[in-house]
C-alpha positions as CSV (number, residue, x, y, z in Angstrom):
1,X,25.5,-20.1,-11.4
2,X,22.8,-20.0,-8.9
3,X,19.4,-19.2,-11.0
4,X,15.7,-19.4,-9.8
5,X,12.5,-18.3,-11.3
6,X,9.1,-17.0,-10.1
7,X,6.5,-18.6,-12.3
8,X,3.2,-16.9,-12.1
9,X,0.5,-17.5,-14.0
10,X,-1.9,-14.6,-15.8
11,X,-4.8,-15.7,-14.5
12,X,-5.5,-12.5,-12.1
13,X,-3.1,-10.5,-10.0
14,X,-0.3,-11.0,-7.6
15,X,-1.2,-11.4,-3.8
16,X,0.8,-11.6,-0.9
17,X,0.8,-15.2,-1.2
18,X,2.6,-15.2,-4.5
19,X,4.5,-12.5,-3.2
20,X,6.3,-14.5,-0.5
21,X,7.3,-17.0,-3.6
22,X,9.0,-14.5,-5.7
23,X,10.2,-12.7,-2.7
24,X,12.6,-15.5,-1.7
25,X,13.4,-16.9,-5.2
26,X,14.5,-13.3,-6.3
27,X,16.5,-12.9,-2.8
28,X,18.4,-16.6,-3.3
29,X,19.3,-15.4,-7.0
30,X,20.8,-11.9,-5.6
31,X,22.8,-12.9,-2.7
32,X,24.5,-15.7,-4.7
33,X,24.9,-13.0,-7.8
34,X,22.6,-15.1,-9.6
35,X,20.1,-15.0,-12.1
36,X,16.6,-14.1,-11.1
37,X,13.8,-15.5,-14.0
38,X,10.3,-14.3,-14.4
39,X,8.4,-16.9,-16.3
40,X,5.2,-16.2,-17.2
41,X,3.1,-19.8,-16.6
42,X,0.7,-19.3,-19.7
43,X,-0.4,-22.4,-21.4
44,X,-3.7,-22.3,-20.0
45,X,-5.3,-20.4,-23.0
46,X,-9.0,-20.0,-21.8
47,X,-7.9,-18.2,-18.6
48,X,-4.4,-16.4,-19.5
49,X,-5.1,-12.8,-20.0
50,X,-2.7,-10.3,-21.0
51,X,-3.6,-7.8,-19.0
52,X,-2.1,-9.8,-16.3
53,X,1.2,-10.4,-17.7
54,X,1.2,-6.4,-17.6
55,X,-0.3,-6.2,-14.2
56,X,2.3,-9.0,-12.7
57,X,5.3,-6.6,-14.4
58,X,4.1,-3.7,-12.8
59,X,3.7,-4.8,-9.2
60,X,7.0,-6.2,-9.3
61,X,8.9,-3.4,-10.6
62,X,6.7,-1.2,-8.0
63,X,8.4,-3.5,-5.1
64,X,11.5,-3.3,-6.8
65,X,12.3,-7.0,-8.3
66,X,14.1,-7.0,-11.4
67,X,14.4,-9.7,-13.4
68,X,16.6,-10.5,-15.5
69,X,15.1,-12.1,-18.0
70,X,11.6,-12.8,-19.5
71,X,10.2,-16.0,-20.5
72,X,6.7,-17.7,-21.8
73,X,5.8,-21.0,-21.5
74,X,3.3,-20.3,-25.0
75,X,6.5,-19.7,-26.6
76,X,7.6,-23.0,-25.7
77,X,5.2,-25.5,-26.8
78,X,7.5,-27.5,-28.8
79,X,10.0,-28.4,-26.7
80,X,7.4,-30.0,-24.0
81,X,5.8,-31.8,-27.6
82,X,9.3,-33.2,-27.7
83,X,9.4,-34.1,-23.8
84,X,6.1,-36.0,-24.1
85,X,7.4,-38.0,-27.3
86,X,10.3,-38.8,-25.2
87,X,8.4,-39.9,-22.4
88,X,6.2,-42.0,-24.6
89,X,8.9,-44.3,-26.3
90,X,10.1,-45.1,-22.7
91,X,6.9,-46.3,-22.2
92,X,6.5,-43.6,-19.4
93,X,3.4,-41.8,-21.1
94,X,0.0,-43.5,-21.7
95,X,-3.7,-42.2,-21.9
96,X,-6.4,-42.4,-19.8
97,X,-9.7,-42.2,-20.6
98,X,-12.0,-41.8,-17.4
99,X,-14.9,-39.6,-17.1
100,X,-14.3,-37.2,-13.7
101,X,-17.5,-39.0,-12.5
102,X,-15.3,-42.3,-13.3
103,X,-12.8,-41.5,-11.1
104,X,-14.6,-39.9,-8.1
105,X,-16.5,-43.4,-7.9
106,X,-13.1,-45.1,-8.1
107,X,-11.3,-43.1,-5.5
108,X,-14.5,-43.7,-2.9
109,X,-14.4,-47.7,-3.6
110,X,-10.4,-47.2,-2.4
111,X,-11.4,-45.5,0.3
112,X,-14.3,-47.5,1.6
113,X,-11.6,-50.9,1.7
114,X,-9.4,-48.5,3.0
115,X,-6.5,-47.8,0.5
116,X,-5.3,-44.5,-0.9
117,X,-7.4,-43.4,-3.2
118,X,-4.8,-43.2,-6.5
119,X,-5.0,-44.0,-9.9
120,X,-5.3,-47.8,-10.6
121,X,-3.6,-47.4,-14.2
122,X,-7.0,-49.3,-15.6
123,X,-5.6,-47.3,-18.6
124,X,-2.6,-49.6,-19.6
125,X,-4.8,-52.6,-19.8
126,X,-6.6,-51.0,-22.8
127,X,-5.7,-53.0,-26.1
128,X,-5.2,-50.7,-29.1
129,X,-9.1,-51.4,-30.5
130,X,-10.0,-50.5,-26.9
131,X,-8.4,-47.6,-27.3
132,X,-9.7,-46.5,-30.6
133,X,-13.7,-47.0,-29.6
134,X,-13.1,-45.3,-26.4
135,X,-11.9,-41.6,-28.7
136,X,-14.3,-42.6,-31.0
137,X,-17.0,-42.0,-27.8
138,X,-14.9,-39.6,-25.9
139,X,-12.3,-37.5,-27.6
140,X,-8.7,-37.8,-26.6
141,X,-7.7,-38.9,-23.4
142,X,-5.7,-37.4,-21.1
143,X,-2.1,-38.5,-21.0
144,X,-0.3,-39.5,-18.0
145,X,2.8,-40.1,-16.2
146,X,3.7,-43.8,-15.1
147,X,5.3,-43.2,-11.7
148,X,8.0,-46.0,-10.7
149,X,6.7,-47.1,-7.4
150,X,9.6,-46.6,-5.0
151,X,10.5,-43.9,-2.2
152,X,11.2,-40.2,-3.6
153,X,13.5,-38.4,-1.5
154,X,14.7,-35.1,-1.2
155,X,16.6,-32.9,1.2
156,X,14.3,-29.8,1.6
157,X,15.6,-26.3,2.2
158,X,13.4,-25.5,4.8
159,X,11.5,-29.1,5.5
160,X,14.3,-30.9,6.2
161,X,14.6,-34.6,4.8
162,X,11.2,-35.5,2.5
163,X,10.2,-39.4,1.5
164,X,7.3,-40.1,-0.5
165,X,6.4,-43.4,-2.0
166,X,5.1,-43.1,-5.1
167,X,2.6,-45.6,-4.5
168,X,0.4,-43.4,-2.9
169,X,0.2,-40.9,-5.5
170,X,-1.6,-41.2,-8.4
171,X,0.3,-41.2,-12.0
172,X,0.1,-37.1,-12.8
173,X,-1.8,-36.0,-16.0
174,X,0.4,-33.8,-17.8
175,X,-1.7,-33.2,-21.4
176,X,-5.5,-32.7,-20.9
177,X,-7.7,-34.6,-23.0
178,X,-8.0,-31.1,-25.1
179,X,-4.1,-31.1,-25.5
180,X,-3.2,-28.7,-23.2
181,X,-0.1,-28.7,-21.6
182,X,0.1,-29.0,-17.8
183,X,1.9,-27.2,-15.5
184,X,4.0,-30.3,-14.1
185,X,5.4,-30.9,-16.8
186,X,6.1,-27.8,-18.5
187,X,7.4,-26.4,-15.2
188,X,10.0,-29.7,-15.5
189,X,11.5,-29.3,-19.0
190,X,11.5,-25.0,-18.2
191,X,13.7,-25.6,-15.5
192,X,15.9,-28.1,-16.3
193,X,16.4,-26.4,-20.2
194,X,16.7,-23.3,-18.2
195,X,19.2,-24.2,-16.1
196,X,17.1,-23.4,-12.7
197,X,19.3,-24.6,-9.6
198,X,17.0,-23.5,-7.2
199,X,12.8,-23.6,-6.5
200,X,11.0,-21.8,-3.7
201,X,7.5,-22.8,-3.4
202,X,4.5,-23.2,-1.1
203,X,4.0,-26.4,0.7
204,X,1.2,-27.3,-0.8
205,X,3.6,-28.3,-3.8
206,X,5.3,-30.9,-1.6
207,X,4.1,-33.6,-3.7
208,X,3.6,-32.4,-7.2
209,X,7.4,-31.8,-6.3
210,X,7.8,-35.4,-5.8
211,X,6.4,-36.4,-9.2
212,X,8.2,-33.6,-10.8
213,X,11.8,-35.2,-9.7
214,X,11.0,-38.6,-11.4
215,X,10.2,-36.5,-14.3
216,X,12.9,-34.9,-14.4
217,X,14.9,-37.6,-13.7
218,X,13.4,-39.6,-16.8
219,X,14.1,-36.6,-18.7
220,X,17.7,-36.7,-17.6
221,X,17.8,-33.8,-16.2
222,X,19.4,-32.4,-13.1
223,X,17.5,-31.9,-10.1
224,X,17.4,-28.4,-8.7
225,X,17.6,-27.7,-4.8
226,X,13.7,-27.5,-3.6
227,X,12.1,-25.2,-0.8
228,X,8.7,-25.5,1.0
229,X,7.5,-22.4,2.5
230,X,4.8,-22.2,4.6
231,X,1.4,-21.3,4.0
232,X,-0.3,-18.2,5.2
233,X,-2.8,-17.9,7.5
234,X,-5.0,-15.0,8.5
235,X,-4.5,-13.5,11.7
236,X,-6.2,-15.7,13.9
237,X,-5.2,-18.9,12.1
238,X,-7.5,-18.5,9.6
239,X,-7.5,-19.9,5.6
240,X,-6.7,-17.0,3.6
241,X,-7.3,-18.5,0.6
242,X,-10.5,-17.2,1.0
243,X,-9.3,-13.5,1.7
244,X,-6.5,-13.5,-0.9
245,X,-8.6,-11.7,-3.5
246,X,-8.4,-8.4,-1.3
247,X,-4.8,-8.9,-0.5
248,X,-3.4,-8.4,-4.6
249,X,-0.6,-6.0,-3.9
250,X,-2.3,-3.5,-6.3
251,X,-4.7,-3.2,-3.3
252,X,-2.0,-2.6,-0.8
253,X,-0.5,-0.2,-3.5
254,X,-4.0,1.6,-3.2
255,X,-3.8,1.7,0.3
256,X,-1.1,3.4,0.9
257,X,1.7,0.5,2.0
258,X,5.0,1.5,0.8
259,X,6.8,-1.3,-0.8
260,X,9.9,-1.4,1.7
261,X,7.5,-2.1,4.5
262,X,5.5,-5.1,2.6
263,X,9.2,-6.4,1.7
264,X,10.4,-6.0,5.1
265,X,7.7,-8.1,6.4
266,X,7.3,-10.7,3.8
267,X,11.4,-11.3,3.8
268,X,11.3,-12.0,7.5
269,X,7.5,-13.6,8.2
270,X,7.6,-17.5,9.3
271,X,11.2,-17.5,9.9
272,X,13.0,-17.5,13.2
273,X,14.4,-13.8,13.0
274,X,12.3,-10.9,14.0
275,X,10.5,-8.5,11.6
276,X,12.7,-5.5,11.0
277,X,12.4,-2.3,8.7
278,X,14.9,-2.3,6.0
279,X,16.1,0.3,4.1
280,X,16.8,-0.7,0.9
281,X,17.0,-4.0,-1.3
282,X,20.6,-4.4,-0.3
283,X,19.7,-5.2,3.4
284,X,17.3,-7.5,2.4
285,X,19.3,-9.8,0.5
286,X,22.0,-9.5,2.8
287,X,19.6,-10.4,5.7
288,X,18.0,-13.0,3.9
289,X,18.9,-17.3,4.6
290,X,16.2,-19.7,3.5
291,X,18.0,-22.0,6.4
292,X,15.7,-19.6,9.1
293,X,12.0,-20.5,7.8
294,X,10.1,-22.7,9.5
295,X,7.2,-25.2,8.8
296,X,4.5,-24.3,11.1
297,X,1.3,-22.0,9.1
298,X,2.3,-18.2,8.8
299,X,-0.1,-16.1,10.6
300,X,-0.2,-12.6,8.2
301,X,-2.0,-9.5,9.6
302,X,-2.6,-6.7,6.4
303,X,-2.3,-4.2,9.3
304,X,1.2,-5.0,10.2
305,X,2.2,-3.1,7.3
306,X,1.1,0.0,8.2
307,X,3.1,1.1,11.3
308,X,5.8,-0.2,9.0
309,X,5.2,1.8,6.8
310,X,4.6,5.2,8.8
311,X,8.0,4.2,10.9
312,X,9.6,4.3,6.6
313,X,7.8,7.1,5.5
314,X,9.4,9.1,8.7
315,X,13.0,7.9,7.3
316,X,12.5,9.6,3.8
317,X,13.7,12.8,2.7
318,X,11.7,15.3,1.1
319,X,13.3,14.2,-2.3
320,X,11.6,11.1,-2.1
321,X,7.8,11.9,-1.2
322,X,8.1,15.5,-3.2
323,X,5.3,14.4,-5.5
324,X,3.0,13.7,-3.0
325,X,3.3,16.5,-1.0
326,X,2.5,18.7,-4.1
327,X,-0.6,16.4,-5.1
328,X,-1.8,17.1,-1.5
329,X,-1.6,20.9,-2.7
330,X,1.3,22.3,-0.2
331,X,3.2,25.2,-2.1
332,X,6.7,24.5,-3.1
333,X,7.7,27.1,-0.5
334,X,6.6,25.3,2.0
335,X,7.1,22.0,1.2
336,X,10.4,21.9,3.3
337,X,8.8,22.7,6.7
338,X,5.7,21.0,5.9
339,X,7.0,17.4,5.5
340,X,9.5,18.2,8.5
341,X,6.4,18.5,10.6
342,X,3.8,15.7,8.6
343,X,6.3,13.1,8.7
344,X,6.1,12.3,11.9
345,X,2.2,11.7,11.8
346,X,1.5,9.8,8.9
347,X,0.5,6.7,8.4
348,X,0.7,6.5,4.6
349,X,1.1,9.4,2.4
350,X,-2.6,10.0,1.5
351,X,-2.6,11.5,5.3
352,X,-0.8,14.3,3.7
353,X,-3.8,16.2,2.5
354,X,-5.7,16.0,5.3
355,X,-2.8,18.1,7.5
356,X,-2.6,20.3,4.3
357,X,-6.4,21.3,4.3
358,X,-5.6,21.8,8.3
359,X,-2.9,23.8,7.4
360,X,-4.8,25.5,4.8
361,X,-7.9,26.4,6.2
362,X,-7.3,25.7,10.2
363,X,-9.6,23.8,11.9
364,X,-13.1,24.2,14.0
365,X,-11.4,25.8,17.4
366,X,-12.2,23.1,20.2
367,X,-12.6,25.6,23.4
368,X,-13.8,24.2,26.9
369,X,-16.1,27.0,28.6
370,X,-13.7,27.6,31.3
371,X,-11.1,28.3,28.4
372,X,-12.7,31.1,26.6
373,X,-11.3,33.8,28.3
374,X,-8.1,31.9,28.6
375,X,-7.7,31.8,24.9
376,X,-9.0,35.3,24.0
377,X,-6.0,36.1,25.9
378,X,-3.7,34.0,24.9
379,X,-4.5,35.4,20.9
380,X,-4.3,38.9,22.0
381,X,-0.8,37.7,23.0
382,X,-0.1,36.2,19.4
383,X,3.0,37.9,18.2
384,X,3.4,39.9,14.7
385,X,4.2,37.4,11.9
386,X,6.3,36.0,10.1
387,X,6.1,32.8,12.1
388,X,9.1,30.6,12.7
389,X,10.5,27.6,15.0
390,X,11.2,30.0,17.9
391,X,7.2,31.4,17.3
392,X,5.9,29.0,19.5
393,X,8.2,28.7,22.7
394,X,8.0,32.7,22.8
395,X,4.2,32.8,22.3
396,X,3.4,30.7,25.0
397,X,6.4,31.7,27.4
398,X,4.7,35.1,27.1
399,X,0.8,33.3,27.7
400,X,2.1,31.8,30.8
401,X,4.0,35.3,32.0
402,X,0.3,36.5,31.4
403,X,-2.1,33.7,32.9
404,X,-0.3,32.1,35.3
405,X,-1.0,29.1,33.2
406,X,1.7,26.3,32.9
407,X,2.1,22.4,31.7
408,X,-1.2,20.4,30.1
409,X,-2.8,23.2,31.2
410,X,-0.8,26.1,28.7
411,X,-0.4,23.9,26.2
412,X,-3.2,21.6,26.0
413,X,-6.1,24.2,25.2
414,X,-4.1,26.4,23.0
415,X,-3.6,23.3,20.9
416,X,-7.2,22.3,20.8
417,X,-8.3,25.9,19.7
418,X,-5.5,26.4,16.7
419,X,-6.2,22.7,15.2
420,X,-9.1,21.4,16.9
421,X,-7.3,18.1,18.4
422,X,-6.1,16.8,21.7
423,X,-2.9,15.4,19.7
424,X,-0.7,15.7,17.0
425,X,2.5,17.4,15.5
426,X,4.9,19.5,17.9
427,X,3.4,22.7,17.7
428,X,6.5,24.5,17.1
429,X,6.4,23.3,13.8
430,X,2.6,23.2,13.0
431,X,2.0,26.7,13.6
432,X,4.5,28.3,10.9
433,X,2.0,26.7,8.6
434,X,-1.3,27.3,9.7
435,X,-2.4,29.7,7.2
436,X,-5.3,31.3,9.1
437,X,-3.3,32.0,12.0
438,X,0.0,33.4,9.5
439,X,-2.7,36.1,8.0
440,X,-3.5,36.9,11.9
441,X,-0.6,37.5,12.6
């Protein structure tokens, strides 16, 4: 059975970035009829915070991806104990002792003669007394992985064919000096225990995947199928590392972007279809083929999703935006009529209340001078109320019989003096609402 995970760590709150990752890995699970994991990354116990486990839950279940089951890495302590014992007696595990300063001035010696600057495994040379002085003055070392220096090679989902030699990547540390466990290795046991066939993952993972496959392999586990996405850019090319704290989809939430429209967009961004509205989760997954991604950076624009999201909104029924219309204080009564005529000139549901207060309490009359007497007129014209869909057409049918007046020159300044704007909703089914106007008439 096909099963993938999304493995987020609670260290602050989902951006779009981590989006695109659980996007995909939730999309392969559900097409195949799969399972879909969520594993919260916590063995980091300075900066894992709770709050974020709950925040992560949330924006997921706000876009819509369910997983199936829940699982903690701090749960799971003991069986990557057990993985590190396993690596040590086949002499695959050692410690290191380095100070960080140490190691920078090793790394710029390799690359002043011109070699990749990796670890030179100083480490195994220690003796045990060696060993003993060098806690005695520093604490525990870290523990790393001894890499066997030959080609790793994988066939990527999206990259293609991958080969790596080992020998220019430094043996990983998977235990810190303090014992905590790191994410390479904890992320190798999780999946292979877990029975994970398939990874999605930014390419800047390329070669921790690399080291994680002679892990595994050690381990005697089973390799699962491995996908690079792209990284996003900004709009113009941009890092958006740098931006990513204002793009957390609690943000976007906030904003106003309807989940459908930041789903369409992330399910179809880098690859070689084009961006199209869906309309549910279904046509997502049955759109979606990891095969159609490319390699290049993703440019990603925040204010693509909004005329997404105004073309969804305009889909909905009243059913399915009913509490909003209410917050934006439209009576129930009308509620029917006024969404038939906001829809269409939203961008994102907090515009509802500014067409309600229009509705509400009309609008500062915008009269050219050479339209006053024009528009006393036309008001004297203004049929009895109550005021329905045929209101309009007769009103000004009966203006024009009157003025003389016809095209942009009828309709334009009778529009500007009921709601104070050159543009917006067909009249015909503004001006049934427009309370001022209703109590004229």
């Amino acid at each position: 059975m096909t099963t993938t995970r999304f493995a987020p760590s609670p260290t602050g709150y989902i951006h779009v970035g981590n989006l695109r990752t659980a996007l995909m890995n939730y999309l392969i699970a559900r097409k195949a009829s799969g399972t879909f994991i969520l594993r919260i990354d916590d063995t980091d116990p300075e900066r894992s915070k709770e709050e974020y486990v709950d925040a992560i839950k949330q924006d997921l279940e706000w876009l819509g991806l369910h997983w199936d089951r829940v699982e903690r890495q701090s749960d799971r302590l003991d069986r990557y104990a057990e993985a590190a014992d396993k690596l040590r007696e086949m002499g695959r595990f050692y410690e290191a002792f380095e100070t960080p300063t140490e190691l920078d001035l090793k790394r710029k010696k390799q690359l002043n003669m011109g070699k990749p600057p990796v670890y030179d495994r100083a480490a195994l040379n220690l003796s045990a007394a060696e060993k003993e002085a060098l806690r005695a003055e520093r604490g525990n070392g870290v523990w790393r992985f001894k890499l066997d220096h030959e080609r790793i090679e994988w066939n990527d989902g999206i990259l293609g064919g991958i080969s790596i030699d080992a020998a220019s990547v430094s043996d990983p540390v998977l235990i810190r000096g303090d014992g905590q466990v790191l994410y390479t290795i904890a992320s190798v046991v999780d999946d292979t225990e877990m029975g994970v066939t398939d990874v999605v993952r930014g390419s800047d993972h390329v070669t921790n995947t690399a080291t994680q496959i002679q892990i595994i392999q050690a381990l005697g586990g089973d390799c699962p199928r491995f996908a690079h996405h792209s990284l996003l850019t900004g709009p113009q090319g941009e890092a958006l590392s740098k931006r990513l704290g204002t793009l957390a989809l609690r943000d976007l939430r906030e904003q106003g972007v309807q989940p459908m429209a930041l789903l369409s967009l992330m399910a179809r961004l880098g690859s070689s279809d084009p961006v199209e509205l869906r309309s549910d989760m279904a046509e997502l997954i049955d759109g979606f083929d990891i095969g159609r991604f490319g390699a290049a950076p993703t440019k990603f624009d925040v204010q693509d999703l909004f005329p997404l999201t105004a073309k969804h909104l305009q889909s909905l029924p009243l059913a399915d935006v009913a509490d909003a219309v209410a917050d934006a204080g439209v009576p129930a009564e009308l509620a029917e009529s006024f969404w038939a005529m906001a829809r269409e000139n939203i961008t994102t549901l907090a515009d509802l209340k500014g067409w309600w207060d229009l509705c509400r309490d009309g609008a500062e009359p915008l009269i050219a001078d050479e339209d006053q007497a024009f528009i006393a007129e036309a008001v004297a014209l203004l049929p009895e109320g109550p005021f329905d869909g045929e209101t309009w057409g007769a009103w000004t049918k009966a203006v024009k019989e009157a003025t003389g007046r016809k095209g942009k020159g009828l309709f334009m300044p009778l529009r500007k003096a009921l709601t104070g704007m050159e543009r917006g909703p067909e009249m015909a089914t503004l001006l049934p609402l427009l309370q001022v106007i209703r109590a004229r008439g």
